[in-house]
MIPA-709488 format. One line per 2 residues: number of its first residue (from 1); for each residue x, y, z of N, C-alpha, C. Coordinates in nm, 3 decimals, m for minus. Layout:
N
NUM = X:Y:Z:X:Y:Z:X:Y:Z  ...
END
This chain:
314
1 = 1.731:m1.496:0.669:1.635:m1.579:0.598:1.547:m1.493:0.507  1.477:m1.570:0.374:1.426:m1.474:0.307:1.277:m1.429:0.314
3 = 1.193:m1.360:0.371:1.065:m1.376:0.424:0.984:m1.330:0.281  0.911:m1.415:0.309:0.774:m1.427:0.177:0.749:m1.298:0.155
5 = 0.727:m1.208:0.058:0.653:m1.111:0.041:0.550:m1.089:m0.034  0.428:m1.040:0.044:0.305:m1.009:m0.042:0.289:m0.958:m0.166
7 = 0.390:m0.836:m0.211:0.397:m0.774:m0.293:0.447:m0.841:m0.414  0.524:m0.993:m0.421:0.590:m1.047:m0.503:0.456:m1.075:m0.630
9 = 0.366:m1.099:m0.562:0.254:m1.137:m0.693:0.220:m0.988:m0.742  0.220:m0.942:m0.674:0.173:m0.809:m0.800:0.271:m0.756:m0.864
11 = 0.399:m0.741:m0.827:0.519:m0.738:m0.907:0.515:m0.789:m1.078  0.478:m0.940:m1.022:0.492:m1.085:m1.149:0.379:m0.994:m1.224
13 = 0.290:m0.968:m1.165:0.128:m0.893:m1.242:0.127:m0.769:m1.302  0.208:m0.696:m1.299:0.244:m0.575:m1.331:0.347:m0.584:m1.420
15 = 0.450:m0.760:m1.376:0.538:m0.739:m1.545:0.463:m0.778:m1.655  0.358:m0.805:m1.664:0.297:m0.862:m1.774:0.250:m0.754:m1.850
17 = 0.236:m0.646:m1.738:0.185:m0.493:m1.833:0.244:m0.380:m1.883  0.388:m0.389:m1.816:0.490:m0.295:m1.832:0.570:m0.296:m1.831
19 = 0.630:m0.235:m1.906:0.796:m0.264:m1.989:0.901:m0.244:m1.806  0.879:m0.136:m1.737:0.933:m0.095:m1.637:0.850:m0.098:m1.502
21 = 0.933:m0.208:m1.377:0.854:m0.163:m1.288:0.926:m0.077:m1.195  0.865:m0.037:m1.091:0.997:0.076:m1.024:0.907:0.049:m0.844
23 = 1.019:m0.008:m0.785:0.994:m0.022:m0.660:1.052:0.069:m0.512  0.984:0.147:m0.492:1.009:0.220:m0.407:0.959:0.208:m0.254
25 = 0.991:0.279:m0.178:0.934:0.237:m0.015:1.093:0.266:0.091  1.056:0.284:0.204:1.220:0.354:0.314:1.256:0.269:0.295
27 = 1.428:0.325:0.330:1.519:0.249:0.344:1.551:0.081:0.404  1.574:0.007:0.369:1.587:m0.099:0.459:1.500:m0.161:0.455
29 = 1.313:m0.174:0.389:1.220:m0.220:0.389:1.262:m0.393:0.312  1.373:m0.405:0.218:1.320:m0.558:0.165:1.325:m0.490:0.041
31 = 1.352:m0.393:m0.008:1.345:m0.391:m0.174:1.452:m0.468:m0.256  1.555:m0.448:m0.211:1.630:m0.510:m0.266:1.644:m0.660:m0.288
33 = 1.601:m0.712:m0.160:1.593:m0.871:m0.191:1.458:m0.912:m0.273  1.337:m0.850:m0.274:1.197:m0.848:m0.366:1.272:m0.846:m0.463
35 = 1.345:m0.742:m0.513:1.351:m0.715:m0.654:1.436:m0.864:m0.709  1.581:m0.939:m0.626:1.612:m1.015:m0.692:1.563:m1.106:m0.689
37 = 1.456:m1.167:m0.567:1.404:m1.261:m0.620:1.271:m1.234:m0.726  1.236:m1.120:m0.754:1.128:m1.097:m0.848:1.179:m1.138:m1.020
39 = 1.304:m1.086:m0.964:1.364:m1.090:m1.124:1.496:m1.187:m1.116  1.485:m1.324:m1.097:1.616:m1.373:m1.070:1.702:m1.385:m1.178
41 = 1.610:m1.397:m1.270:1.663:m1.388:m1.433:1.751:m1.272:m1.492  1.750:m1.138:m1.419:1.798:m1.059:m1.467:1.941:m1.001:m1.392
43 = 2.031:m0.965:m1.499:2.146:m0.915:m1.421:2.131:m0.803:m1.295  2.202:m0.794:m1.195:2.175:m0.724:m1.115:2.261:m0.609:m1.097
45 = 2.220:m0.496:m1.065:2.325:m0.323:m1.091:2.294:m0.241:m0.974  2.404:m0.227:m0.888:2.347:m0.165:m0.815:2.421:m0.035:m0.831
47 = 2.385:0.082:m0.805:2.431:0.197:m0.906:2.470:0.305:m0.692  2.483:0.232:m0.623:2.582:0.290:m0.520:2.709:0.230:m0.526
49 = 2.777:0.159:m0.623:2.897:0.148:m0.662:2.912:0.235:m0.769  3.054:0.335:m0.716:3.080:0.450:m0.791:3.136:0.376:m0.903
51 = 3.174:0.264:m0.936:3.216:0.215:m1.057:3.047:0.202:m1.189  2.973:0.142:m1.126:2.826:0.124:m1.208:2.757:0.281:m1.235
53 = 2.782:0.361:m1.094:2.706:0.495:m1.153:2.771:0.607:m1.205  2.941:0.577:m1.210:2.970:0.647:m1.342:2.915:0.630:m1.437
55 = 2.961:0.507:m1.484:2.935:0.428:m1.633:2.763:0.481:m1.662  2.687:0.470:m1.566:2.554:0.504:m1.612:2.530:0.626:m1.610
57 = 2.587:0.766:m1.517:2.575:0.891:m1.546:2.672:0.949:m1.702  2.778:0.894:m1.749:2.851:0.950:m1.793:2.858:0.866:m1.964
59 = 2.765:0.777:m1.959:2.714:0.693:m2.082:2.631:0.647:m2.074  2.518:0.706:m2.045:2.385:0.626:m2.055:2.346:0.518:m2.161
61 = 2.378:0.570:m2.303:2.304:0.478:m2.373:2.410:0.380:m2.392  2.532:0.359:m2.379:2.653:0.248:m2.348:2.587:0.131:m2.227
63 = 2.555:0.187:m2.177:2.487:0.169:m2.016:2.362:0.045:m2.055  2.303:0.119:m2.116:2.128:0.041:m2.160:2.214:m0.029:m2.248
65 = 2.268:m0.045:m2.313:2.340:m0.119:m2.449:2.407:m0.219:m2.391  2.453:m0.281:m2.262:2.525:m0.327:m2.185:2.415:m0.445:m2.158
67 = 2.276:m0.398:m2.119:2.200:m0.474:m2.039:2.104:m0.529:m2.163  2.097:m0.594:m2.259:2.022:m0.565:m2.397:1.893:m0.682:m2.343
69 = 1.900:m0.750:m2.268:1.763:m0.820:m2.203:1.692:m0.759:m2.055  1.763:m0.637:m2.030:1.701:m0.550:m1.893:1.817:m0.563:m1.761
71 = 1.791:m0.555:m1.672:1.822:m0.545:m1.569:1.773:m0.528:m1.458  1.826:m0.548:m1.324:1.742:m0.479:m1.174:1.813:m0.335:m1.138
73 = 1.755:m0.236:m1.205:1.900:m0.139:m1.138:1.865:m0.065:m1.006  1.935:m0.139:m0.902:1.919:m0.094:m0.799:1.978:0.083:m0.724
75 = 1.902:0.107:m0.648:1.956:0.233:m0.608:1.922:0.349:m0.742  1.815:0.344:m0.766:1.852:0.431:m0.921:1.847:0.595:m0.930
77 = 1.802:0.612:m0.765:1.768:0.747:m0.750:1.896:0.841:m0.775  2.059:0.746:m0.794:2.156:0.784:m0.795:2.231:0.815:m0.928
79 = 2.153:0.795:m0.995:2.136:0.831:m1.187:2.002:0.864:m1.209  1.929:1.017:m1.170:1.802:1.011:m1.237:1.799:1.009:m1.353
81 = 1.964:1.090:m1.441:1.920:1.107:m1.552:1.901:1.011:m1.665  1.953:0.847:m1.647:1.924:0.734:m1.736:1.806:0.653:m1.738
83 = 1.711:0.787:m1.647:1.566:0.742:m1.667:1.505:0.790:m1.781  1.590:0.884:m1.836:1.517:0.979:m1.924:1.558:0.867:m2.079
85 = 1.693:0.863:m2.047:1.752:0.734:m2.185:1.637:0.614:m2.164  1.629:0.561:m2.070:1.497:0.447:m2.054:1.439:0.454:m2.140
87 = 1.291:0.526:m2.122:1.210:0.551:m2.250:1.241:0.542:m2.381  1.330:0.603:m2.457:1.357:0.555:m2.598:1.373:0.430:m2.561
89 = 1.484:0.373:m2.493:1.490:0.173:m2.465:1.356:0.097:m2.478  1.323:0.129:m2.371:1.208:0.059:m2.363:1.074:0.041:m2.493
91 = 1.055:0.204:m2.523:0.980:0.204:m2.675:1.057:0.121:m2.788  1.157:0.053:m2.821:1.201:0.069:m2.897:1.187:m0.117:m2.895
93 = 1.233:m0.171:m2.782:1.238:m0.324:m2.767:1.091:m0.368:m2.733  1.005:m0.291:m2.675:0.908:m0.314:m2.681:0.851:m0.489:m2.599
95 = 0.976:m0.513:m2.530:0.944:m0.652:m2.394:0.867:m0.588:m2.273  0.813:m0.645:m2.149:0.724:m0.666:m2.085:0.840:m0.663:m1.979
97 = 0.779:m0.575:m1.863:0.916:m0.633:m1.715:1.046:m0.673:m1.730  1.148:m0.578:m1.842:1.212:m0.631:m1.872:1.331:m0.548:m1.782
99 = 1.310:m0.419:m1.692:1.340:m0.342:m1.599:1.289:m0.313:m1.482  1.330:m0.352:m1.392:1.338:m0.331:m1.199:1.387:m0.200:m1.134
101 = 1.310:m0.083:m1.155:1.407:0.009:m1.090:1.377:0.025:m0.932  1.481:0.033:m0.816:1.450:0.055:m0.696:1.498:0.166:m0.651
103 = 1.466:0.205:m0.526:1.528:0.301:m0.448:1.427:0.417:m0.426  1.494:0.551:m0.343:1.417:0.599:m0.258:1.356:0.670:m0.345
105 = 1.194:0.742:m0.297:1.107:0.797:m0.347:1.152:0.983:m0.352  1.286:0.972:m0.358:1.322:1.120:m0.380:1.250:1.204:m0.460
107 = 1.253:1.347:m0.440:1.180:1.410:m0.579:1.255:1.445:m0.717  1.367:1.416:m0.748:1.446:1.382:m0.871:1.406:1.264:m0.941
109 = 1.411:1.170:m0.914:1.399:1.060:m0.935:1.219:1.024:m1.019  1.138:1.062:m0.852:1.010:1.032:m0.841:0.961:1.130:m0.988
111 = 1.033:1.227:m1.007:0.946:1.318:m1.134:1.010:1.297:m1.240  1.157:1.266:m1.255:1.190:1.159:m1.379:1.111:1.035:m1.432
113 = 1.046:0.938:m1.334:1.024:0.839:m1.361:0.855:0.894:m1.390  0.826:0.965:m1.323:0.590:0.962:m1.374:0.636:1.014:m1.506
115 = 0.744:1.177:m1.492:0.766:1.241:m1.682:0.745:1.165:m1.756  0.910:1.081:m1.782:0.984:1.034:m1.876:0.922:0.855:m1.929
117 = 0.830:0.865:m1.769:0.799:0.662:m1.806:0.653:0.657:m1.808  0.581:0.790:m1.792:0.449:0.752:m1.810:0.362:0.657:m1.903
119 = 0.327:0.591:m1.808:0.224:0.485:m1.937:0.318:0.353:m1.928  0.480:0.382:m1.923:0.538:0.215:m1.914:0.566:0.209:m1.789
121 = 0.556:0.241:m1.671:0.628:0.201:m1.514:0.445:0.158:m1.461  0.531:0.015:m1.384:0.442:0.001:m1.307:0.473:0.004:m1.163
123 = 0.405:0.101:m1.120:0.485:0.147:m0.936:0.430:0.059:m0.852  0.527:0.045:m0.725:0.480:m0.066:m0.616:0.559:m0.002:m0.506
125 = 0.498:0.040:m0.355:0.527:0.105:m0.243:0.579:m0.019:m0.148  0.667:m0.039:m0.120:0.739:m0.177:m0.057:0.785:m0.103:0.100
127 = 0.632:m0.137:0.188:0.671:m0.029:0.354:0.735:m0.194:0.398  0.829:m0.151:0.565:0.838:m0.279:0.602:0.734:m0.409:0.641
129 = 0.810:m0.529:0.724:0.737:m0.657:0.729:0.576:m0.634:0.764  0.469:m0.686:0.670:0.355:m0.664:0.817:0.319:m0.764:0.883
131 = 0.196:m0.792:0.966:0.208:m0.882:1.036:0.169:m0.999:0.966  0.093:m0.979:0.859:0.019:m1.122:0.803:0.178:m1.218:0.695
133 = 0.302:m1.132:0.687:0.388:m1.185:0.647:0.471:m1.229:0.754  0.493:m1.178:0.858:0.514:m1.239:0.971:0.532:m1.358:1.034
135 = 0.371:m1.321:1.023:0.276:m1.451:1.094:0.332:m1.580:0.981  0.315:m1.551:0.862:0.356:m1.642:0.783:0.462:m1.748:0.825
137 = 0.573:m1.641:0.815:0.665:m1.685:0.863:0.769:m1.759:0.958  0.649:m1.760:1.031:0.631:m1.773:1.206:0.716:m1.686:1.303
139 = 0.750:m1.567:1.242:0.805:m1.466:1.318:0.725:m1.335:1.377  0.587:m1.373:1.355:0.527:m1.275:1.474:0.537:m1.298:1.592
141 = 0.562:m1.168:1.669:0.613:m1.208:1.818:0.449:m1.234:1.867  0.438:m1.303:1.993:0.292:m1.330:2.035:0.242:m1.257:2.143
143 = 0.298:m1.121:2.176:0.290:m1.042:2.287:0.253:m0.920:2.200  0.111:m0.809:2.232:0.125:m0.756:2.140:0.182:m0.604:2.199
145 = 0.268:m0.625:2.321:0.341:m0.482:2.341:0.483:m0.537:2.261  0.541:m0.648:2.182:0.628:m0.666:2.190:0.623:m0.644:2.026
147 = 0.500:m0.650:1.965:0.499:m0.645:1.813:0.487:m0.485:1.820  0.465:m0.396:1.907:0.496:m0.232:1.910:0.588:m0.151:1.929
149 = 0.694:m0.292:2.029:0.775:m0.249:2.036:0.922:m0.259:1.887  0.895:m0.400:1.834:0.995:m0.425:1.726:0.933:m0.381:1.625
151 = 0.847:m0.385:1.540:0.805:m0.293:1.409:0.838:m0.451:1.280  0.826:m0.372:1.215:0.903:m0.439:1.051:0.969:m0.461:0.975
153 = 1.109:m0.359:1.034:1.186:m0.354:0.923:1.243:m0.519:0.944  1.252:m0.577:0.805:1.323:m0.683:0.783:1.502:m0.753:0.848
155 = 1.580:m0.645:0.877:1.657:m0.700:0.932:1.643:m0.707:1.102  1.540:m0.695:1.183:1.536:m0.766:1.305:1.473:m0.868:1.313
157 = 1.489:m0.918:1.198:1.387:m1.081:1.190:1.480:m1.175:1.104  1.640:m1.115:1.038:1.740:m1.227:1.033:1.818:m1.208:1.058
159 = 1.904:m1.115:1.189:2.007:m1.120:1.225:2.008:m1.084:1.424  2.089:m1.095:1.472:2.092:m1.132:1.612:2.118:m0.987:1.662
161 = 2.008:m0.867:1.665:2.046:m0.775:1.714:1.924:m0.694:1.781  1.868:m0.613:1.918:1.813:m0.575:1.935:1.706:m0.428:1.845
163 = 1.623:m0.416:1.850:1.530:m0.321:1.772:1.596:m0.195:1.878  1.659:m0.194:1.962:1.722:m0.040:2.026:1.843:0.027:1.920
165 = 1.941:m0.114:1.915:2.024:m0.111:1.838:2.019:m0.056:1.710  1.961:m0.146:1.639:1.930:m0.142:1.469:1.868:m0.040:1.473
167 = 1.775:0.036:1.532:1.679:0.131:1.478:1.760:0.240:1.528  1.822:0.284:1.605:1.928:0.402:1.642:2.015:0.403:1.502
169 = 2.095:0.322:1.480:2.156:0.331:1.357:2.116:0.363:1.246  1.959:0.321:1.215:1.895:0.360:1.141:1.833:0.472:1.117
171 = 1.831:0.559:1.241:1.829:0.707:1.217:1.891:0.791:1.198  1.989:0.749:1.253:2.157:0.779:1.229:2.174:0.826:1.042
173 = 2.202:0.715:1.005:2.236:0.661:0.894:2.097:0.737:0.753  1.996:0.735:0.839:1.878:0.829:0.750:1.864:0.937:0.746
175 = 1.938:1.027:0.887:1.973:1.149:0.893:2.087:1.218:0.750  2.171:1.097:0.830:2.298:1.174:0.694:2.337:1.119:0.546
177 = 2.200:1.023:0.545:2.210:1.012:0.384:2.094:1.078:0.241  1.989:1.064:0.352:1.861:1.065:0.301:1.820:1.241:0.313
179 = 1.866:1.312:0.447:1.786:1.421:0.472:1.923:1.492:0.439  2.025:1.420:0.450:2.107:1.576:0.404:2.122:1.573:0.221
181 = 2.077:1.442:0.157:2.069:1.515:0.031:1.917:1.586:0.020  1.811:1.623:0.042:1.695:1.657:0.023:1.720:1.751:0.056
183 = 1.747:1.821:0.182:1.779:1.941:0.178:1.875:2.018:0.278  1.882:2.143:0.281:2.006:2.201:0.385:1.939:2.245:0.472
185 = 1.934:2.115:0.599:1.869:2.092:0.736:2.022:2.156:0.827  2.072:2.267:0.872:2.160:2.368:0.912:2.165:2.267:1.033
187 = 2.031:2.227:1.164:2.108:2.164:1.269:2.025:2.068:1.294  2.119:1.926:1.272:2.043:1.794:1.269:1.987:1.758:1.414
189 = 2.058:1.802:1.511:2.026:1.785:1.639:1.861:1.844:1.645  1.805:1.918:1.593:1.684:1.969:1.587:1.577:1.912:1.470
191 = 1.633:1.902:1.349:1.581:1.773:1.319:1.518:1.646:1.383  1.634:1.599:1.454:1.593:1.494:1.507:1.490:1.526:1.636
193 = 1.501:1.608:1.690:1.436:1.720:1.783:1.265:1.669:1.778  1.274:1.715:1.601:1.160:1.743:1.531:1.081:1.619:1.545
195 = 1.147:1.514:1.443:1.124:1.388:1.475:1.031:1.314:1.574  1.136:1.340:1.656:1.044:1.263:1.798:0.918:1.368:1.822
197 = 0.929:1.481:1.820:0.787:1.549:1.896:0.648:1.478:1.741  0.678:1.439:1.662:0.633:1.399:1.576:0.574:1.262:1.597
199 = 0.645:1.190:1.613:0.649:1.026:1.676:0.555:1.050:1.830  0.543:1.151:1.889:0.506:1.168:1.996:0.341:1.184:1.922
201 = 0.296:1.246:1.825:0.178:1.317:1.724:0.111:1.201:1.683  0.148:1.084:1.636:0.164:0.980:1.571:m0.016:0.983:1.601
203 = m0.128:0.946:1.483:m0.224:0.917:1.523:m0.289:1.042:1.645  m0.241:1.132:1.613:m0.339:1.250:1.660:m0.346:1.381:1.548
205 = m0.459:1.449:1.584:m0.480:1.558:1.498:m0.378:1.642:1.550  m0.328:1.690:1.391:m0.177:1.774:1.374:m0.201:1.951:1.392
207 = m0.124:2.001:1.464:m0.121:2.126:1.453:0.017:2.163:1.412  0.076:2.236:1.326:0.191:2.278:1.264:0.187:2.395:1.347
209 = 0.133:2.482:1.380:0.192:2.584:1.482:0.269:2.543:1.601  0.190:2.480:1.634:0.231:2.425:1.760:0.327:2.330:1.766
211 = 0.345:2.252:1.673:0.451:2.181:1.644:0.553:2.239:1.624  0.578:2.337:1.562:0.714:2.430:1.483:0.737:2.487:1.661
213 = 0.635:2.518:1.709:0.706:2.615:1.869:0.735:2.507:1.919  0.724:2.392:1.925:0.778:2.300:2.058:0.921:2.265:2.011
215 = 0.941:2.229:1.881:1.025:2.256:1.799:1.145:2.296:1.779  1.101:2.475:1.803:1.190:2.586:1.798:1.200:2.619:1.673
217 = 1.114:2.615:1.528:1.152:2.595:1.405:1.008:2.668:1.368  1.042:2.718:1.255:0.940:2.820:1.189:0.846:2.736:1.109
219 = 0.718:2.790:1.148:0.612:2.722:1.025:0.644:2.661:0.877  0.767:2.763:0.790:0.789:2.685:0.672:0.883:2.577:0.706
221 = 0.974:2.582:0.774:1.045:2.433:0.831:0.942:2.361:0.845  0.889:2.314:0.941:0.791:2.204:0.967:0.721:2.192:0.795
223 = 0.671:2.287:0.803:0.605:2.223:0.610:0.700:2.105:0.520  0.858:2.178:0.525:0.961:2.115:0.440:0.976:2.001:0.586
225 = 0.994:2.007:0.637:1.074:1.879:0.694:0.996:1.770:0.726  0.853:1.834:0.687:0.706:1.720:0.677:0.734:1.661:0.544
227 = 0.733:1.734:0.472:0.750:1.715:0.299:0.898:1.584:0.301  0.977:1.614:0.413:1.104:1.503:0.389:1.055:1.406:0.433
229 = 1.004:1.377:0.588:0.967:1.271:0.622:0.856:1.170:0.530  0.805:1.286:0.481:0.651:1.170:0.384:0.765:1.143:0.269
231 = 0.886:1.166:0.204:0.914:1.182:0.096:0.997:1.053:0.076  1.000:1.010:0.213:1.129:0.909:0.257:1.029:0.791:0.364
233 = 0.925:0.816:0.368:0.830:0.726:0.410:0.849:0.683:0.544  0.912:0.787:0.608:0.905:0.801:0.741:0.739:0.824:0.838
235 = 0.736:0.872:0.801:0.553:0.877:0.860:0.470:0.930:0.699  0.306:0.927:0.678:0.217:0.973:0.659:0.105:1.106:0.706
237 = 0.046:1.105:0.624:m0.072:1.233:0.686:m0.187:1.181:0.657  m0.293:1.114:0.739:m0.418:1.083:0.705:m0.504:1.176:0.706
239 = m0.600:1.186:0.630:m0.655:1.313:0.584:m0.796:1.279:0.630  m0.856:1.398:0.715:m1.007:1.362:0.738:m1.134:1.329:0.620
241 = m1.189:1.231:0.654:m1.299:1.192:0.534:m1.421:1.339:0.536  m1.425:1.357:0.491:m1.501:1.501:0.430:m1.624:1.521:0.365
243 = m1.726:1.478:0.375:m1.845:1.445:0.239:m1.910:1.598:0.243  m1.936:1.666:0.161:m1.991:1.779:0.131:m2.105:1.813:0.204
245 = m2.201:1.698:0.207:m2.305:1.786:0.300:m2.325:1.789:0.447  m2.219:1.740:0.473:m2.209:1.747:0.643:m2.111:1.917:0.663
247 = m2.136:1.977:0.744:m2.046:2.055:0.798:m1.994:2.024:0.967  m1.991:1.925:1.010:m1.970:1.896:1.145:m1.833:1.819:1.150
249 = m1.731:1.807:1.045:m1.657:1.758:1.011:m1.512:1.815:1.042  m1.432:1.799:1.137:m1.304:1.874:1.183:m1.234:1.820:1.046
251 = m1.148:1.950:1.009:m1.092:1.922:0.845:m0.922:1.916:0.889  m0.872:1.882:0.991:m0.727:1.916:1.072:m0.650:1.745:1.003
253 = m0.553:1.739:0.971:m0.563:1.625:0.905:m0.442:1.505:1.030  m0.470:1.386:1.041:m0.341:1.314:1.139:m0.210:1.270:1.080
255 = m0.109:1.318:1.171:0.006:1.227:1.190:0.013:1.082:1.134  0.076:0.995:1.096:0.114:0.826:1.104:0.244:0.790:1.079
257 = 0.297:0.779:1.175:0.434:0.706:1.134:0.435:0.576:1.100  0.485:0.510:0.962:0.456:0.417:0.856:0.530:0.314:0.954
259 = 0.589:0.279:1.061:0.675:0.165:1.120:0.634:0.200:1.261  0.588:0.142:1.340:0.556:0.162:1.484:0.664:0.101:1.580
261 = 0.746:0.002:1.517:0.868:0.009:1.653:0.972:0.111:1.621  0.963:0.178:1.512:1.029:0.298:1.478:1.002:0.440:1.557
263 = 0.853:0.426:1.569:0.777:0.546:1.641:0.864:0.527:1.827  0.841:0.360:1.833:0.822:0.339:1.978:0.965:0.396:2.035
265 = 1.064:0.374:1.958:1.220:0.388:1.911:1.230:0.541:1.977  1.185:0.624:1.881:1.181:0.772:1.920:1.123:0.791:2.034
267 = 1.006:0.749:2.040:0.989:0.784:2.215:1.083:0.771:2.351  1.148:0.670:2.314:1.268:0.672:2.376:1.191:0.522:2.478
269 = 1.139:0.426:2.464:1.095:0.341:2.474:1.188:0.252:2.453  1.247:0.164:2.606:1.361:0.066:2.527:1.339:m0.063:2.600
271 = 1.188:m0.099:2.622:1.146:m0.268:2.597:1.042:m0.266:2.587  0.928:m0.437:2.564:0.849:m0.401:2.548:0.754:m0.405:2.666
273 = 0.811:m0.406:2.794:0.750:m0.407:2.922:0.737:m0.230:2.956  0.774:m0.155:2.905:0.739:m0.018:2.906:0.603:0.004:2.856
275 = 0.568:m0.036:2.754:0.506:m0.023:2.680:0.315:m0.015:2.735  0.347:m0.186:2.815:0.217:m0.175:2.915:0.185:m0.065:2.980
277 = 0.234:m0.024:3.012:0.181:0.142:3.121:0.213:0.281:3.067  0.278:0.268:2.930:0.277:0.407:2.857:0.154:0.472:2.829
279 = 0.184:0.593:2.862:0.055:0.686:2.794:0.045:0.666:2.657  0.092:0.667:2.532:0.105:0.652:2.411:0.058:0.497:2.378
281 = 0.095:0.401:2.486:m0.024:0.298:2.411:m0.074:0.249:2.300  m0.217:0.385:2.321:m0.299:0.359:2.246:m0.240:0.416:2.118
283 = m0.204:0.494:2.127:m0.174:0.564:1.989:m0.075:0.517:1.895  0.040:0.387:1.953:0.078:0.301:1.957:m0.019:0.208:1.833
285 = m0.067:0.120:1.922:m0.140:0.074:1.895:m0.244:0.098:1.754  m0.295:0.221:1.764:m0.372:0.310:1.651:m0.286:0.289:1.478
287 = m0.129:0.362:1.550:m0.037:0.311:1.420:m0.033:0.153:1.339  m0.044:0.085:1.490:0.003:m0.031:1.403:m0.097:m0.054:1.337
289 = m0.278:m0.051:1.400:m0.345:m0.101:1.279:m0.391:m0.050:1.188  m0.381:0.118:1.150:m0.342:0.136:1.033:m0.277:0.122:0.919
291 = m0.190:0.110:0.986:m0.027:0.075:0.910:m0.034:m0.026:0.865  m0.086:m0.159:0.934:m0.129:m0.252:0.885:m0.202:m0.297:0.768
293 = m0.329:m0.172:0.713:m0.418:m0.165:0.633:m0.359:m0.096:0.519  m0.292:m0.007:0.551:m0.200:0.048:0.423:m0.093:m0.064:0.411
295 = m0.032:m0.125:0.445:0.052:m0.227:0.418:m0.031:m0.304:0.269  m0.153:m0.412:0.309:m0.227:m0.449:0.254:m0.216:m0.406:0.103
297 = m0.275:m0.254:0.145:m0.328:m0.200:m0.006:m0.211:m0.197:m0.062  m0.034:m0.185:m0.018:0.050:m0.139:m0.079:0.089:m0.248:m0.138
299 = 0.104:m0.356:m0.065:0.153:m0.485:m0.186:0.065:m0.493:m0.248  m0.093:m0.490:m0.223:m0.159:m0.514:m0.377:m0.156:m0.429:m0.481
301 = m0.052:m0.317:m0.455:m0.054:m0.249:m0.538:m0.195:m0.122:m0.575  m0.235:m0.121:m0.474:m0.315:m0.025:m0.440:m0.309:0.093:m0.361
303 = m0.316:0.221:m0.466:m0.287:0.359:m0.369:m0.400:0.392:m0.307  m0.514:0.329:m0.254:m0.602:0.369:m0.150:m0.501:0.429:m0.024
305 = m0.579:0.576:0.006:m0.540:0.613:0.082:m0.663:0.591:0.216  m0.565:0.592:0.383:m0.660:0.586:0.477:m0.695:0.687:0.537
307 = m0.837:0.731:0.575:m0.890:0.857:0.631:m0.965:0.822:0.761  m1.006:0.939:0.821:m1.076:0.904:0.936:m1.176:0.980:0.981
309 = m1.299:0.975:1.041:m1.406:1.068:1.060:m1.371:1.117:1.229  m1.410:1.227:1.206:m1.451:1.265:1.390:m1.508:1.414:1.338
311 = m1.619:1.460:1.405:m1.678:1.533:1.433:m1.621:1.651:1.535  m1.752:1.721:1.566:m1.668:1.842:1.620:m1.680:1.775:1.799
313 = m1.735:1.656:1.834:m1.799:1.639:1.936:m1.690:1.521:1.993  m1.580:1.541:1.862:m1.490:1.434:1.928:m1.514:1.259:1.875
END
């Protein structure tokens, strides 16, 4: 079923201002179905068919010449370079939302599109379901170890399969698409290693030493394999609020993993009757209503970031 999304009005609001919008956010979040119903009008391309992302790596401007009223081109992180052909397009026809680009927030892609589209892209962060779309929907669960335990992503809310299931696959499947193009991660088993002691961090102040030794992985690993997870919107880093004339201010910044039945997933958490008597809980808990608040700002299209105070006294 197709669940309402918040983000659809600022989409419509943002084509009115820019030739290109470009929708990004993890895997599996709902971009793809946003984008066609955002743009039902427009032909649709999805450029993980090796037939579409030849044609667009190997003729770009054939490519744009093809679509002469726009397109949704999905997956686009898989042709950065017909972002660069964009721009002349777009300057040249000079229409409003007349391009949908989606897909992951890679760093190819992500620095093609601020370069080459500055001034015409209007960006929109698409994390999974939250609860106020949910609720909408009437698919919030009414137990709230059970909304910690399933999370957001959109396909455990239209098809008949457990959140143990789907979300194993989904790490699976994010391991060897997402992290082995970003970079040369030598042993995934430690990766994933990584992961969970991470998911375990979730909503606590971060130490990277200590993280890399529990680990087994050197301080610049943890840097890069932090840099993958935020890059792919696997978790966040909330950054302590800071005002200059206080010095009583711990400057150590937190953990957030952006999906909390994702977090609960890694813990190795497999119902939501565990959940009542877990130590993690709260921290549990902590994610979701953050996550919740960045949700908010993200369909409105707002990069407010969330911070948090604590002192040295705790």
């Amino acid at each position: 079923m197709m669940i309402d999304r918040d983000a659809l009005a600022t989409l419509e609001r943002l084509a009115q201002g820019f030739p290109v919008l470009w929708l990004t956010g993890p895997r599996q979040s709902g971009k793809t179905t946003l984008a066609r119903a955002a743009r039902p009008d427009l032909p649709y391309v999805n450029l993980e068919r090796p037939d579409e992302r030849a044609f667009a790596q190997d003729d770009p401007r054939a490519f744009l010449a093809a679509h002469p009223d726009g397109a949704v081109l999905d997956e686009v992180q898989h042709a950065p370079d017909l972002v660069s052909w964009l721009q002349a397009h777009v300057d040249d026809d000079g229409r409003m939302g007349r391009w949908l680009l989606t897909g992951s927030q890679q760093p190819a892609i992500a620095q093609g599109v601020t370069q080459s589209l500055a001034g015409r892209v209007g960006r929109i962060e698409l994390l999974p379901l939250s609860g106020r779309e949910l609720s909408a929907a009437g698919l919030l669960p009414t137990s709230l170890d059970d909304v910690l335990f399933t999370g957001g992503y959109p396909a455990l809310f239209d098809r008949a399969v457990s959140p143990t299931d789907w979300l194993g696959n989904y790490v699976a499947t994010y391991v060897e698409r997402d992290v082995r193009m970003m970079a040369a991660v030598r042993n995934m088993d430690t990766f994933i290693r990584f992961v969970r002691l991470c998911a375990a961090r979730s909503g606590q102040l971060v130490n990277l030493s200590a993280l890399g030794s529990d680990a087994g992985v050197s301080l610049t690993a943890v840097r890069e394999w932090l840099s993958i997870l935020r890059a792919t919107y696997i978790l966040d880093v909330v950054e302590p609020f800071s005002p200059n004339v206080t010095t009583r201010v711990v400057k150590t910044p937190k953990l957030l993993f952006l999906d909390v039945g994702l977090m609960s997933y890694l813990l190795g958490i497999g119902s939501p009757a565990q959940i009542a008597t877990h130590p993690l809980r709260g921290a549990l808990f902590e994610t979701w209503g953050i996550t919740e608040q960045i949700k908010a700002w993200r369909n409105a299209g707002n990069a407010q970031r969330a911070m948090f105070l604590r002192d040295k006294r705790g």
